[in-house]
N, C-alpha and C positions, 0 to 999 in steps of 0.2 A: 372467720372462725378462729377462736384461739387455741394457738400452737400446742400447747398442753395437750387440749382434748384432740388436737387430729394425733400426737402421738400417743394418746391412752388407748384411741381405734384403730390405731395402725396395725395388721395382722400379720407386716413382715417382721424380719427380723435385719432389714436391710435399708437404709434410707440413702439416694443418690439424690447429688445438687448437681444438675447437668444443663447444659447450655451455651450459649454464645458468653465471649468474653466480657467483663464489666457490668455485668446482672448483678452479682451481687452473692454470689455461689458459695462464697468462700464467709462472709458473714453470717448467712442463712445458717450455714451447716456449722459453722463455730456454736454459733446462740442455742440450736438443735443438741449441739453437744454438751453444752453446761447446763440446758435444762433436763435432760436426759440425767446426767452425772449427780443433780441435786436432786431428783428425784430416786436416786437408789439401784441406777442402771449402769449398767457395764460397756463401756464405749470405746471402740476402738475407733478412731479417727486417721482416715489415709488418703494422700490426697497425691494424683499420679501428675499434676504440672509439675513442668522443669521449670517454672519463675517462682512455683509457690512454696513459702516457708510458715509452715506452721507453728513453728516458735517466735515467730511475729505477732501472728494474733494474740496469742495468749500472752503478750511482753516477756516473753525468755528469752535468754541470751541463746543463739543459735551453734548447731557443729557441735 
């Protein structure tokens, strides 16, 4: 199924990337968020690892 339409069905207002390490959690939920953000959505993005730096994915400078 593509991602678009499960998020045009989605009736939360909540989306978790949860799992074992090295799945893929932190890409999944990056991609979910620019498609989200280019569709006209309001995206708060928070991510509670202490290894992970969200201005990595996006290529920004971090701190």
């Amino acid at each position: 199924m593509e991602v678009t339409k499960i998020i045009e069905d989605c009736v939360s207002r909540f989306l978790f990337f949860i799992d074992k390490c090295g799945v893929g959690k932190t890409t999944l939920a990056c991609a979910n968020a620019v498609v989200l953000t280019e569709k006209g959505k309001n995206v708060l993005f928070i991510s509670i690892s202490p290894v992970f730096n969200l201005a990595d994915s996006f290529g920004q400078s971090g701190r």
